[in-house]
Backbone as numpy.savetxt, mean C-alpha at the origin, in Angstrom:
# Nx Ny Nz CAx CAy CAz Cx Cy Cz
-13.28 -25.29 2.95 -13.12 -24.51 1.72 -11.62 -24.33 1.46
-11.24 -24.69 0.35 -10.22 -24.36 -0.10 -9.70 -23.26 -0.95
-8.62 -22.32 -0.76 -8.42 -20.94 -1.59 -6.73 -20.91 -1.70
-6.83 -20.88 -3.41 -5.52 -20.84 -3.60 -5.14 -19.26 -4.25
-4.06 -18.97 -2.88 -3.59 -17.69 -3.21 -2.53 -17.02 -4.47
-2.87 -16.72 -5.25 -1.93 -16.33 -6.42 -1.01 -15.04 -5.92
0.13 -14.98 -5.69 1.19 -14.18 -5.42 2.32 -13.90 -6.07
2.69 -12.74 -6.64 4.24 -12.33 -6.89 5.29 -12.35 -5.32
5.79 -13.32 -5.11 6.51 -12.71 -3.99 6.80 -11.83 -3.21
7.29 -11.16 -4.46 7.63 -9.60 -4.37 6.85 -8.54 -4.36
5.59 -9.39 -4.55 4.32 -8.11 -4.44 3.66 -7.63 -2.83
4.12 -6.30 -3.07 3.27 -5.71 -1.52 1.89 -5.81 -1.48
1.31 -5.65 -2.53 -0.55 -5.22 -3.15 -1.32 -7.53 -2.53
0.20 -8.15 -3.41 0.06 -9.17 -2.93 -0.41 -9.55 -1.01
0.89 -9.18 -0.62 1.33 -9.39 1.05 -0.09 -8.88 1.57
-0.44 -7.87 1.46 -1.55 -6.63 2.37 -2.54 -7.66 1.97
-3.23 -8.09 0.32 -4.30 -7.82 0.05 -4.50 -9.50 -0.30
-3.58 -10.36 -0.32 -4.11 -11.96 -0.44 -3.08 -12.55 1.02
-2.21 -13.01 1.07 -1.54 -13.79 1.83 -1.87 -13.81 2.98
-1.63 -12.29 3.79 -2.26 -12.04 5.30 -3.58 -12.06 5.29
-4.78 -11.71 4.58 -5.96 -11.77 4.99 -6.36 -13.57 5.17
-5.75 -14.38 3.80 -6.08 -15.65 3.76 -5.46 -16.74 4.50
-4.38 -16.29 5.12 -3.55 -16.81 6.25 -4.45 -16.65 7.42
-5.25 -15.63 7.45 -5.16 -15.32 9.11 -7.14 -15.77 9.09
-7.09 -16.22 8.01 -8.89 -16.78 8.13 -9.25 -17.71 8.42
-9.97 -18.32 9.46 -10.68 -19.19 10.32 -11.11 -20.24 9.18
-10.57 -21.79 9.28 -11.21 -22.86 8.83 -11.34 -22.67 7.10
-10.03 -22.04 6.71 -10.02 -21.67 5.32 -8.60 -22.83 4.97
-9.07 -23.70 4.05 -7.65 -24.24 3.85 -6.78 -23.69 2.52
-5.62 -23.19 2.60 -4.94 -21.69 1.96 -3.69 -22.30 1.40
-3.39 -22.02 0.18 -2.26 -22.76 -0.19 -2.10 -21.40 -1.15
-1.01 -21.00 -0.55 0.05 -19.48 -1.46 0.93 -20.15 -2.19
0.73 -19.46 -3.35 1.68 -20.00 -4.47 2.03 -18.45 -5.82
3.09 -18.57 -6.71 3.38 -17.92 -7.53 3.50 -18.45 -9.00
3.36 -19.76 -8.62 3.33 -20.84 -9.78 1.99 -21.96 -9.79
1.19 -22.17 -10.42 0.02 -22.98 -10.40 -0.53 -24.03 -11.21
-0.18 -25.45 -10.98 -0.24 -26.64 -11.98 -1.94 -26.81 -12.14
-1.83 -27.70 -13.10 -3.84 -28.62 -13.13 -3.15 -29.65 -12.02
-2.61 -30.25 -11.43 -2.41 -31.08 -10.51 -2.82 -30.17 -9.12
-2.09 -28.35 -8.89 -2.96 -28.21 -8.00 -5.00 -28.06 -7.65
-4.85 -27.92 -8.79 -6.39 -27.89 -9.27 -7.06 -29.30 -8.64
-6.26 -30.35 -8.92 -6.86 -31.92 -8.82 -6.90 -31.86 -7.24
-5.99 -31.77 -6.81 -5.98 -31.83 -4.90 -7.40 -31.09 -4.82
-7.81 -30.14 -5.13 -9.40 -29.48 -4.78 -8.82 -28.06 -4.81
-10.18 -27.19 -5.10 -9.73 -25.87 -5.47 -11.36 -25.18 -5.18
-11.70 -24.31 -4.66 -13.17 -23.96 -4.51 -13.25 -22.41 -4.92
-11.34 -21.86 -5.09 -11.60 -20.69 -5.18 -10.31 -20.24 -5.69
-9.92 -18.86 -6.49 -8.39 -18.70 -7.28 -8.61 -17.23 -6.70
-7.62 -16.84 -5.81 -7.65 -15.58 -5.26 -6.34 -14.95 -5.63
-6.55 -13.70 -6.21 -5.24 -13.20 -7.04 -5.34 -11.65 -7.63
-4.61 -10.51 -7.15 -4.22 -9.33 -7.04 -4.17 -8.72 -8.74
-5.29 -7.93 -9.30 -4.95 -7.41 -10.66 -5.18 -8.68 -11.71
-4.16 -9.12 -12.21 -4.22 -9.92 -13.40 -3.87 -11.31 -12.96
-3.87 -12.38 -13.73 -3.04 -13.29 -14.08 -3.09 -13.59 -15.42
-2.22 -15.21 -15.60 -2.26 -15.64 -16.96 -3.14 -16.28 -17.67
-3.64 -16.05 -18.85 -5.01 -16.76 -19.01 -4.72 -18.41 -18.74
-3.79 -18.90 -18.97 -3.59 -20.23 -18.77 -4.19 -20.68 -17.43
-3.99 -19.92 -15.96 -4.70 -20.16 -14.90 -5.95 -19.89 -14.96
-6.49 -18.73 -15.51 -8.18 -18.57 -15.60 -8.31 -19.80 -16.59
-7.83 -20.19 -17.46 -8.52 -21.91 -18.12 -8.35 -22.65 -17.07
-7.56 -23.08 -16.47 -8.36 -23.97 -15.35 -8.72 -23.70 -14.14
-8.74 -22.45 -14.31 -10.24 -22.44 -12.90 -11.41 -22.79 -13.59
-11.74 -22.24 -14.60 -12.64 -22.72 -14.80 -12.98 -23.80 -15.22
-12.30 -24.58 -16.23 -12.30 -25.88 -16.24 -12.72 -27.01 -15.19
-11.83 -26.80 -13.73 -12.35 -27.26 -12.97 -13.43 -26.37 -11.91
-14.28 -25.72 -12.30 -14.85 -24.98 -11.90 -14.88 -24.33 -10.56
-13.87 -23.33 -10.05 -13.18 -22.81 -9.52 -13.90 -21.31 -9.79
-14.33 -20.86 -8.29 -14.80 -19.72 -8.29 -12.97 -18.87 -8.09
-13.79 -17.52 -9.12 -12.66 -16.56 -9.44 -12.85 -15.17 -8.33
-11.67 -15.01 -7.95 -12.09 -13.85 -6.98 -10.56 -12.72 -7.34
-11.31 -11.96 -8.28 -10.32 -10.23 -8.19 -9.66 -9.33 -7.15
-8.83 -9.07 -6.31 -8.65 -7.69 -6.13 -7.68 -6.73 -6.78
-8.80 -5.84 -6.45 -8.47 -4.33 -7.44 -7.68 -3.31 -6.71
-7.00 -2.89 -6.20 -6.90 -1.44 -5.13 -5.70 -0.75 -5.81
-5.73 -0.54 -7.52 -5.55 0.64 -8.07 -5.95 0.92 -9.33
-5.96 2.41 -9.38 -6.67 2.33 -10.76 -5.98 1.48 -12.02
-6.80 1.66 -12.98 -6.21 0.69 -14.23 -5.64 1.78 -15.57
-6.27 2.70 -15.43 -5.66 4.52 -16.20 -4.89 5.06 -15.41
-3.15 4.53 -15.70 -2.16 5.56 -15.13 -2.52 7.01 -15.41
-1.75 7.65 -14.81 -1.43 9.37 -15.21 -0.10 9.71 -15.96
-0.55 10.46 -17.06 0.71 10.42 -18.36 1.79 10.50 -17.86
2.12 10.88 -16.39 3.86 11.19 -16.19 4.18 9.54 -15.47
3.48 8.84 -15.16 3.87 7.70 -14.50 4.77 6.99 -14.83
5.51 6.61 -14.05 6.97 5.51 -15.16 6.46 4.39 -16.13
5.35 4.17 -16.38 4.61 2.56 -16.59 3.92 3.59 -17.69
3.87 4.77 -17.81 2.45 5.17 -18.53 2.88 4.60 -20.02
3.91 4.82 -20.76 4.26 4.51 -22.14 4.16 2.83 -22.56
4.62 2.17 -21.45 4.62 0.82 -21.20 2.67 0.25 -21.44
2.04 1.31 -21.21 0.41 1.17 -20.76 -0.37 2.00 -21.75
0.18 2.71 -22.44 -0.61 3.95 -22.85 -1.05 3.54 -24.18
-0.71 2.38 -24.63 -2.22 1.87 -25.60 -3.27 0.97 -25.53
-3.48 1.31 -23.90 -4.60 0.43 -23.59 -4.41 -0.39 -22.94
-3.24 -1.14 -23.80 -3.43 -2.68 -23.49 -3.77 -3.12 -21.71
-2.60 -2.58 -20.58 -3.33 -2.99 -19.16 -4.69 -2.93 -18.90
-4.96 -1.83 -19.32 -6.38 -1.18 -19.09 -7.63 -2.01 -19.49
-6.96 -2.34 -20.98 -8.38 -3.76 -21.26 -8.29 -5.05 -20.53
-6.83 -5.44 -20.16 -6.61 -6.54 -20.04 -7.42 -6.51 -18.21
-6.79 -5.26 -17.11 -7.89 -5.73 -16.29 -9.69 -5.42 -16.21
-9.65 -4.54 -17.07 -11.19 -4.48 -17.44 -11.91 -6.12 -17.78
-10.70 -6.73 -18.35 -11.58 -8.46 -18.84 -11.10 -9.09 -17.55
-10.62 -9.03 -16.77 -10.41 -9.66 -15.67 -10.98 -9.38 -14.70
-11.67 -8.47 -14.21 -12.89 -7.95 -13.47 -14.31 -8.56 -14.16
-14.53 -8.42 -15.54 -15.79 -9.00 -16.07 -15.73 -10.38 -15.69
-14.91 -11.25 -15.69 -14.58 -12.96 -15.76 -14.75 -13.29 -14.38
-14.96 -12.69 -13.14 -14.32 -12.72 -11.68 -16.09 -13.12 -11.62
-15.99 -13.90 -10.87 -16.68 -13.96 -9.48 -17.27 -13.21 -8.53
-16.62 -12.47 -7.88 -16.72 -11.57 -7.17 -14.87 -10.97 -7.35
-15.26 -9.44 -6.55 -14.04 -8.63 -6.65 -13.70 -7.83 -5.34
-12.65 -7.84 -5.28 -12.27 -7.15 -3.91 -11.54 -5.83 -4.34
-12.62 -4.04 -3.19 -11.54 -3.51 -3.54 -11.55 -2.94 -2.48
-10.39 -1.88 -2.03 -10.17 -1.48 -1.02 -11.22 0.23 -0.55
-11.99 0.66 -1.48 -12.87 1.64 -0.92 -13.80 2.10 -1.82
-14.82 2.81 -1.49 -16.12 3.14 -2.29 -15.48 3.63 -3.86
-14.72 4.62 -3.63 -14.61 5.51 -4.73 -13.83 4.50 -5.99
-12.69 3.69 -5.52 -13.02 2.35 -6.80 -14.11 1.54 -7.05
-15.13 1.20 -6.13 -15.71 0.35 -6.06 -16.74 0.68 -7.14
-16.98 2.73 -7.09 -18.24 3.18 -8.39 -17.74 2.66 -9.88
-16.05 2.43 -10.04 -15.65 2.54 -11.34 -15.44 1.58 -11.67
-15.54 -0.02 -10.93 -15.64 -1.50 -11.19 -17.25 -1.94 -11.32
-17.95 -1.63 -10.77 -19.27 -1.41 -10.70 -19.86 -1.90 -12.20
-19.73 -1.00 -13.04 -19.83 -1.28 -14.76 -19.09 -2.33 -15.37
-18.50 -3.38 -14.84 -17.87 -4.21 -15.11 -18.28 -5.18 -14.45
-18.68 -5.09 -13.26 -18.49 -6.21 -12.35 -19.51 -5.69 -11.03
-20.85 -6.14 -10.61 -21.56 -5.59 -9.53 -21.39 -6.45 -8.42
-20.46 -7.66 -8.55 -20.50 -8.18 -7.39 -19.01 -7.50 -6.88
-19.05 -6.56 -6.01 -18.08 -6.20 -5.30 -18.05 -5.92 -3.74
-16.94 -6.24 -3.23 -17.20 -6.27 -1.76 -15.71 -5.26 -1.44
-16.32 -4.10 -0.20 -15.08 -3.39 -0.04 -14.26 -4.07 1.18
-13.13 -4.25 1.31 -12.18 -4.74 2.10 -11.34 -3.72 2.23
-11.23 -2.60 3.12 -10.13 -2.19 3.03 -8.88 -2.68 3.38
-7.65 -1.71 3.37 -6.27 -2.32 3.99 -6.54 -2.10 5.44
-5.79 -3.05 5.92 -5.91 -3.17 7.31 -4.42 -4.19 7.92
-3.70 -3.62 8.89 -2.66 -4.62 9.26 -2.91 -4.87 10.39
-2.66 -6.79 10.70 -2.97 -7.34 11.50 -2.17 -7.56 12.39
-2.25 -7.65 13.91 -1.13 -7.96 15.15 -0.75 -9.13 14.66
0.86 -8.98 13.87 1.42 -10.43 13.68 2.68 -10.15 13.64
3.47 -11.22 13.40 5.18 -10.79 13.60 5.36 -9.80 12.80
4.84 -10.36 11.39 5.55 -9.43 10.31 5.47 -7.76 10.47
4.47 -7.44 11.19 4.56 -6.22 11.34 4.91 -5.71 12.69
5.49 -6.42 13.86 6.54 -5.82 14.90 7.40 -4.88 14.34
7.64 -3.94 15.28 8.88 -3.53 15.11 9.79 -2.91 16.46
10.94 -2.98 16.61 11.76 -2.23 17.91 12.18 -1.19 17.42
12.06 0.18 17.69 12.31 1.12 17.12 13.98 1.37 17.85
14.53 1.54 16.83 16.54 1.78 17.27 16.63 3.63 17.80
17.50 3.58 18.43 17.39 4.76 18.74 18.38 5.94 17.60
17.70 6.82 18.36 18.68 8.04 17.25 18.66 9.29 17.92
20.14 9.86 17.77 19.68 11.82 18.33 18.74 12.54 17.50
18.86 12.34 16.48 17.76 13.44 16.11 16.48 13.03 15.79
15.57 13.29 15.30 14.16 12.86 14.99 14.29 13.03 13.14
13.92 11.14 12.77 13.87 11.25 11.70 12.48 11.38 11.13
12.89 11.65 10.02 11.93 11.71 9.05 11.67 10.98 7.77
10.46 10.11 7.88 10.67 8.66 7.20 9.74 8.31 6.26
10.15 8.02 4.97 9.26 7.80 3.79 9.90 6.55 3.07
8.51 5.28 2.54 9.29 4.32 1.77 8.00 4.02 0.75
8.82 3.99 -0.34 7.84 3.44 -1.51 8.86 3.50 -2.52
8.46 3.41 -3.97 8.89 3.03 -5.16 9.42 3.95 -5.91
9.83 3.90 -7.22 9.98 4.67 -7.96 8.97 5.78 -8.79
7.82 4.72 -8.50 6.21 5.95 -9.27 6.23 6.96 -8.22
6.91 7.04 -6.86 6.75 8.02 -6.11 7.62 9.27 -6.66
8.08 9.22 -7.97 9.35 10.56 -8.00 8.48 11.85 -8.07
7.30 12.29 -8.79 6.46 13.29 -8.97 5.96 13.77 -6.99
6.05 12.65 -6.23 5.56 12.86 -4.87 6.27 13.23 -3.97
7.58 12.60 -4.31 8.75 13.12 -3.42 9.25 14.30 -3.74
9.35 15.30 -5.23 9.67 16.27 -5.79 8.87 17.58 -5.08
7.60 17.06 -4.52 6.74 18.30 -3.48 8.24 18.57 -2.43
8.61 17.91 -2.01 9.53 17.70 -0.41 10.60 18.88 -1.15
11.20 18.30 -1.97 12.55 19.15 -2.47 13.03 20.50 -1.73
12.17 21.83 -2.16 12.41 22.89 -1.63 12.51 23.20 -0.12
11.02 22.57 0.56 11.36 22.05 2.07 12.15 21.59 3.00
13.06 20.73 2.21 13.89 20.38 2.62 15.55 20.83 2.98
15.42 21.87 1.75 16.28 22.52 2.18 16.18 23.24 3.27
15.55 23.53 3.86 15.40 24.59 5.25 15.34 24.11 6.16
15.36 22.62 6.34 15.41 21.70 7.52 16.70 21.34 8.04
16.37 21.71 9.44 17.84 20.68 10.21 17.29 20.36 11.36
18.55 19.88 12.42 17.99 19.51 13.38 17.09 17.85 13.36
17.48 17.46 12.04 16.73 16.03 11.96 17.27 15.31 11.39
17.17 14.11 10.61 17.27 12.94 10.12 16.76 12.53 8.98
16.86 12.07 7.88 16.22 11.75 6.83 16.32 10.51 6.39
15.31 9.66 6.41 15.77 7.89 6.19 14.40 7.85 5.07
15.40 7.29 4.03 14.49 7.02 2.73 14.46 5.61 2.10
13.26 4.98 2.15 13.67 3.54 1.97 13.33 3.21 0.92
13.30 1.48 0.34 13.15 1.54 -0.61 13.80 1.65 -2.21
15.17 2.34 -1.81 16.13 2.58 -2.89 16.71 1.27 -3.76
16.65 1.48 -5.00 16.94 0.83 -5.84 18.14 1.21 -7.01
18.85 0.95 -7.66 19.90 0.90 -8.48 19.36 1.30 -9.49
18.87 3.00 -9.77 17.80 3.28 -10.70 17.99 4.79 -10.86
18.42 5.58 -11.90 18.46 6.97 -12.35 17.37 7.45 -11.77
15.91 7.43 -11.69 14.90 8.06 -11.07 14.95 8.45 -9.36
15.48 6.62 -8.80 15.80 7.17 -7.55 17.34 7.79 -6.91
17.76 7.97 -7.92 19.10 9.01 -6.99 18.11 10.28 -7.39
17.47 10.72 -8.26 16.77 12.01 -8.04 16.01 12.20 -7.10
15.37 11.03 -6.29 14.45 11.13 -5.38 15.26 11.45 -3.97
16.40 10.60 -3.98 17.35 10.74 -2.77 17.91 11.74 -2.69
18.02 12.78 -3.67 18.33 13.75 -3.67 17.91 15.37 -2.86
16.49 14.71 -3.71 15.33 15.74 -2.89 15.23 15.77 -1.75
14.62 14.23 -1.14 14.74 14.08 -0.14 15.77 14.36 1.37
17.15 14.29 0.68 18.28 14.71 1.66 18.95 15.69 1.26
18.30 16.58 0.71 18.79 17.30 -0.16 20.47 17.68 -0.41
20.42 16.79 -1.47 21.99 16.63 -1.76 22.55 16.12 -0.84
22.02 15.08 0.12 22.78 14.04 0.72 23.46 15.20 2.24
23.13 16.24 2.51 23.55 17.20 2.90 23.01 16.65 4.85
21.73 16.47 4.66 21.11 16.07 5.38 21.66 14.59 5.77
21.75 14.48 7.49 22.20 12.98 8.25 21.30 12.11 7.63
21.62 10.91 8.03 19.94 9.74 7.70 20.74 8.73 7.08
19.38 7.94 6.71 20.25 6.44 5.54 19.15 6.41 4.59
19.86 5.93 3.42 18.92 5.72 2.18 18.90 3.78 2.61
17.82 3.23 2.59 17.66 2.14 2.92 17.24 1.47 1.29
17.54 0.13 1.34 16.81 -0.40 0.18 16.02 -1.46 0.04
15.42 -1.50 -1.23 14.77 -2.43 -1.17 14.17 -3.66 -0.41
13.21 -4.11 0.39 13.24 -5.47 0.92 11.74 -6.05 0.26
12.17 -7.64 0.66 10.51 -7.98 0.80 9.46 -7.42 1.39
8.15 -7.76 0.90 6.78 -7.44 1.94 7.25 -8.10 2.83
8.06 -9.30 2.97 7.93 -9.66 4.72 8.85 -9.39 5.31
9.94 -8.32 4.77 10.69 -7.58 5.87 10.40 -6.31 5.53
9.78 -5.62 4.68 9.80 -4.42 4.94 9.66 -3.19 5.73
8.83 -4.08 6.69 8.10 -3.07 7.63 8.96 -3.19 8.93
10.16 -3.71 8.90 11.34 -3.60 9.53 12.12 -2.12 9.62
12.02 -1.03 8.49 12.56 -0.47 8.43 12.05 1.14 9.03
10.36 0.46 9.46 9.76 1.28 10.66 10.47 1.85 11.85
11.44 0.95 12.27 12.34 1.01 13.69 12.97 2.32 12.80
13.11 2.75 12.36 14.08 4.22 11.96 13.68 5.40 11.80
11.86 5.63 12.47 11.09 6.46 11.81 10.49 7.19 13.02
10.41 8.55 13.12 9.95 9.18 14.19 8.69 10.16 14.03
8.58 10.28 12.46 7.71 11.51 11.63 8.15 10.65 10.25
6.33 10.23 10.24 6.51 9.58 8.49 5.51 11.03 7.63
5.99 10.48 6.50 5.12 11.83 5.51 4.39 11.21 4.62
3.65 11.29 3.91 3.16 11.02 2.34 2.54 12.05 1.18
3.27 12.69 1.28 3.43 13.39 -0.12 2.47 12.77 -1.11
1.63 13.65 -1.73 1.07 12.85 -3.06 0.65 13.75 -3.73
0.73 13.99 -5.56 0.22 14.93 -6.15 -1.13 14.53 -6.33
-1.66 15.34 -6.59 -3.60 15.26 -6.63 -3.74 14.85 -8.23
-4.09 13.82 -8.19 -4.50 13.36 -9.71 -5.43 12.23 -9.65
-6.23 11.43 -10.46 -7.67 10.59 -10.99 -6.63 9.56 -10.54
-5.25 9.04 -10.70 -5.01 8.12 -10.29 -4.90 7.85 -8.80
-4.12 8.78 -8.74 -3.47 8.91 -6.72 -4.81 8.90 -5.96
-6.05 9.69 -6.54 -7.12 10.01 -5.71 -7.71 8.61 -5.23
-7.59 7.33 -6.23 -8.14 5.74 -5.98 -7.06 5.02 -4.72
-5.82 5.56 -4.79 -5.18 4.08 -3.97 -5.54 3.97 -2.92
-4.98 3.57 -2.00 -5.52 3.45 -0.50 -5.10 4.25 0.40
-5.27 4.18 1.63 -4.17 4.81 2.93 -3.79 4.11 3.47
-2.91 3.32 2.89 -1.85 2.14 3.61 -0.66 2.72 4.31
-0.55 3.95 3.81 0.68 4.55 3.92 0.90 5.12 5.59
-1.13 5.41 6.05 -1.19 6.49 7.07 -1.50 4.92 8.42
-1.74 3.89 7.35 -2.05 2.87 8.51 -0.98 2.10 9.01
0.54 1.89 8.18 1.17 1.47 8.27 2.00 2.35 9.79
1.64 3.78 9.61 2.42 4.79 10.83 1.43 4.72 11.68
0.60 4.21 12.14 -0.60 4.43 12.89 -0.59 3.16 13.44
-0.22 1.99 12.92 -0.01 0.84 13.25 1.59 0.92 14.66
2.26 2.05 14.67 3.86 2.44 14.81 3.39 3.24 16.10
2.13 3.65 15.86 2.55 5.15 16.66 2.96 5.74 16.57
3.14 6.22 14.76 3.53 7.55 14.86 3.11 8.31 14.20
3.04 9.54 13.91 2.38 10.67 13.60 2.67 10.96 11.44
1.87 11.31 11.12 2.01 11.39 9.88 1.56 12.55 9.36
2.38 13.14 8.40 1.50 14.33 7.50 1.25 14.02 6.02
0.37 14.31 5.46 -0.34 13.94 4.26 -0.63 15.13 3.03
-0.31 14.93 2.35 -0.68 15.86 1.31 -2.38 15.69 1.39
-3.14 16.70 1.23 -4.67 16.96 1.59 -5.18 16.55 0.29
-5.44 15.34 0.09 -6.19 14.59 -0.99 -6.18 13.15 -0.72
-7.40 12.92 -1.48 -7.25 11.50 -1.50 -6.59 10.82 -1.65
-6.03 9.44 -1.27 -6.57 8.82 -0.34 -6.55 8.76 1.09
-6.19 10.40 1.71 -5.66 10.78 3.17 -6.69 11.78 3.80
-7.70 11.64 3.03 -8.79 12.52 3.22 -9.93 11.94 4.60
-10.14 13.48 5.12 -10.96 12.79 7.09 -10.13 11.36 7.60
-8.98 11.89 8.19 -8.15 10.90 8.69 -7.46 11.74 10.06
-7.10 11.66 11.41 -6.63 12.45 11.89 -5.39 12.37 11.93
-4.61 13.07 10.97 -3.42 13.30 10.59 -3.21 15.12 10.24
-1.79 15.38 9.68 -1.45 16.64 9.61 -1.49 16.87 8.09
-2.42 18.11 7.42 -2.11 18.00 6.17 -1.18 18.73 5.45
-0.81 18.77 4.21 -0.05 19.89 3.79 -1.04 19.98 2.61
-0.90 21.62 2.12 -1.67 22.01 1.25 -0.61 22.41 0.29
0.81 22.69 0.58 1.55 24.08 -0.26 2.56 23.27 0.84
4.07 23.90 -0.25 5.36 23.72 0.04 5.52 24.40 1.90
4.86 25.73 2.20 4.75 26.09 3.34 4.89 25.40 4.81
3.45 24.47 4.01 2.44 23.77 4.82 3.86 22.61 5.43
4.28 22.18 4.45 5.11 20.60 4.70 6.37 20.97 5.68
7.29 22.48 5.34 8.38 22.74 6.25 7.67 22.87 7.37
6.38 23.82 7.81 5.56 24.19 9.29 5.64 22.89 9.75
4.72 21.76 9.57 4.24 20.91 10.24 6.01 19.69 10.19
6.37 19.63 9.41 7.73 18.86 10.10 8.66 19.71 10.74
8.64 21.03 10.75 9.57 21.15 12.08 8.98 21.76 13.12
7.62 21.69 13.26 7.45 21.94 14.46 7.32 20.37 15.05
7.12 19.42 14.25 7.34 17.79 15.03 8.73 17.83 14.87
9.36 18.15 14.39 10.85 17.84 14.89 11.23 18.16 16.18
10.72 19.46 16.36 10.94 20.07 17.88 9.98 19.93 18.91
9.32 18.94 18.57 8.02 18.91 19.84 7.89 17.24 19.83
8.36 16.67 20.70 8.35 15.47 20.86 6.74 15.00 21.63
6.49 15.85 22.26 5.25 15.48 23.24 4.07 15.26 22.29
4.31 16.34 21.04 3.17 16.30 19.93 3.26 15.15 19.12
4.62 14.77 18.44 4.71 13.12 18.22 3.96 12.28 18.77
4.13 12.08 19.72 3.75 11.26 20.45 1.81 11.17 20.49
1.65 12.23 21.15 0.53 12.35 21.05 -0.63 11.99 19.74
0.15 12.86 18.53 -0.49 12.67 17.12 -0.27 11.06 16.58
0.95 10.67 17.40 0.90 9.02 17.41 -0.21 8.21 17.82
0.03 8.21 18.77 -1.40 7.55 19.48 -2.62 8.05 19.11
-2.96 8.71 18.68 -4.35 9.43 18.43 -4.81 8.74 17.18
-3.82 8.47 16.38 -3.48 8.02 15.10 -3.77 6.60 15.22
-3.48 5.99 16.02 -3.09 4.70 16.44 -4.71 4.12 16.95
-5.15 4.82 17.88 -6.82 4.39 18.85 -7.71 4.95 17.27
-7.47 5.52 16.04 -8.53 6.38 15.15 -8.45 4.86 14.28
-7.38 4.01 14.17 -6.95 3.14 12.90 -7.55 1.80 13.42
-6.96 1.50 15.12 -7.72 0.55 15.88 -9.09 0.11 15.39
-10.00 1.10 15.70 -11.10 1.07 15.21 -11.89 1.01 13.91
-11.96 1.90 13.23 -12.41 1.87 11.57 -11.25 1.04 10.63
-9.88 0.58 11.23 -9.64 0.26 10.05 -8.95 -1.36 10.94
-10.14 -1.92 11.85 -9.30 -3.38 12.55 -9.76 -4.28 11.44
-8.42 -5.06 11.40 -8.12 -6.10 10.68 -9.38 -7.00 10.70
-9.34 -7.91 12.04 -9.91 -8.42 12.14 -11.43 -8.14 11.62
-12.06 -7.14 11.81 -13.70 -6.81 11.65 -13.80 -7.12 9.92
-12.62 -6.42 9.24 -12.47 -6.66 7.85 -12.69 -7.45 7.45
-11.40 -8.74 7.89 -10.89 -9.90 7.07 -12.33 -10.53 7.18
-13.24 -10.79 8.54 -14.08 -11.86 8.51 -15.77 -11.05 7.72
-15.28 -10.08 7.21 -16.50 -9.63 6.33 -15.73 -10.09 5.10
-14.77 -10.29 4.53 -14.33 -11.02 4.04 -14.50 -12.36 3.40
-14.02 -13.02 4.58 -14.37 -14.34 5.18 -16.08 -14.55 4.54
-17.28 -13.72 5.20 -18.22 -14.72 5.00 -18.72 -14.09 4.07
-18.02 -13.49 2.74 -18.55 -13.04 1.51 -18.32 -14.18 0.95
-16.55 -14.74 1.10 -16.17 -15.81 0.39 -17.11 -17.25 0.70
-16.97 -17.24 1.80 -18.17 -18.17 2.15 -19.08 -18.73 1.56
-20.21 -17.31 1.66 -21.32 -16.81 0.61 -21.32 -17.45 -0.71
């Protein structure tokens, strides 16, 4: 069987949710690409595997050469009005465009039940895959050393509403480290770096940008990761990549108490309170790190192994 992977390079949703699963699948012949001719079509094609959208020009020849279509979904398609993208989105147009790209699919991949009810009306052939990272280089890491115990968060710019919880907290912290990755050449994120170190006041490094296939390099700097998230219809769909990626590390994470961090054994925060308590008492308790590491680590092993995933996966595509 042949499956040609559709990728933005630069896409993480890509890396997690096509490249590594279809790389690492048994007797699958896999050709990743970001660009896609009718000549690759002619070599043989049994299947067009590809994250959200593409261009209709590629859905004409999948089907043309009749090429099963396979979706994944793992975020909602209705931003939330403050989102950086919402004005860019807010007449629809994304919203229809993957609504017709879920109807046209084949089958669809998403990462958990609670998307899976709201593709459902569009599309009943769906299979859940969650995120899951697999023992492979790309995700090694040697953790560098440091005196103090940092405190480590990386994502994008839609995170500014998430990182803005941290702000006040942060001021009352010492005794630690603050490494914020991810940074980009962007008015939104010096506000975020701000919060975060508050006013730069705080030790640490603002790290930037990398690929999905170095990003998870910047793990080695992290002793206490967080994920902050405001409670909204969007945030409540994404995944917990965030709690698997530190769990994958061994290390301990606290979560804003909502979905998608919900029955996970991690630390929650409910209130600005909640977030200073639980990071400095891990700042000052190394034994509890550790511990909430590993605990974290044998909870993710299990319900969320790669392997058990990918090959339910595997013999859907099959199927």
């Amino acid at each position: 069987m042949r499956i040609i992977g559709l990728v933005n390079k630069d896409s993480g949703p890509g890396f997690h949710r096509i490249i590594m699963p279809l790389l690492l699948m048994p007797d699958i012949d896999t050709y990743i690409t970001n660009s896609i001719t009718e000549e690759d079509f002619e070599k043989g094609c049994d299947a067009v595997y590809y994250n959200r959208i593409i261009g209709d020009d590629v859905l004409k020849l999948a089907i043309k050469h009749k090429a099963k279509i396979i979706v994944d979904i793992d975020d909602y398609w209705h931003l939330d009005h403050y989102h950086i993208a919402f004005d860019d989105y807010k007449n629809g147009g994304f919203a229809n465009l993957q609504i017709r790209h879920m109807q046209v699919a084949d089958v669809i991949t998403t990462t958990h039940e609670r998307l899976a009810e709201l593709i459902r009306p569009y599309n009943s052939n769906v299979i859940i895959c969650p995120n899951a990272i697999p023992d492979h280089e790309y995700f090694k890491t040697e953790k560098s050393e440091s005196k103090l115990p940092r405190i480590f968060w990386q994502g994008s710019i839609t995170h500014e509403k998430d990182i803005m919880l941290l702000k006040n907290p942060f001021k009352r912290l010492n005794n630690c480290a603050t490494i914020i990755a991810g940074y980009t050449d962007h008015p939104v994120w010096k506000k975020m770096v701000n919060a975060f170190t508050n006013g730069l006041s705080l030790p640490g490094m603002v790290l930037p940008g990398k690929s999905p296939f170095e990003y998870y390099s910047n793990y080695s700097h992290a002793d206490i990761c967080i994920a902050p998230l405001v409670a909204s219809r969007f945030n409540a769909l994404k995944s917990n990549l965030k709690v698997l990626e530190a769990a994958h590390c061994s290390l301990p994470i606290i979560c804003s108490k909502v979905d998608p961090y919900l029955d996970l054994p991690v630390l929650y925060a409910e209130s600005q309170k909640d977030w200073f308590k639980h990071i400095n008492n891990l700042i000052h308790d190394e034994g509890m790190r550790n511990e909430l590491g590993t605990i974290l680590n044998g909870h993710c092993k299990i319900e969320y192994n790669f392997q058990t995933i990918n090959q339910k996966r595997y013999e859907n595509f099959k199927d």
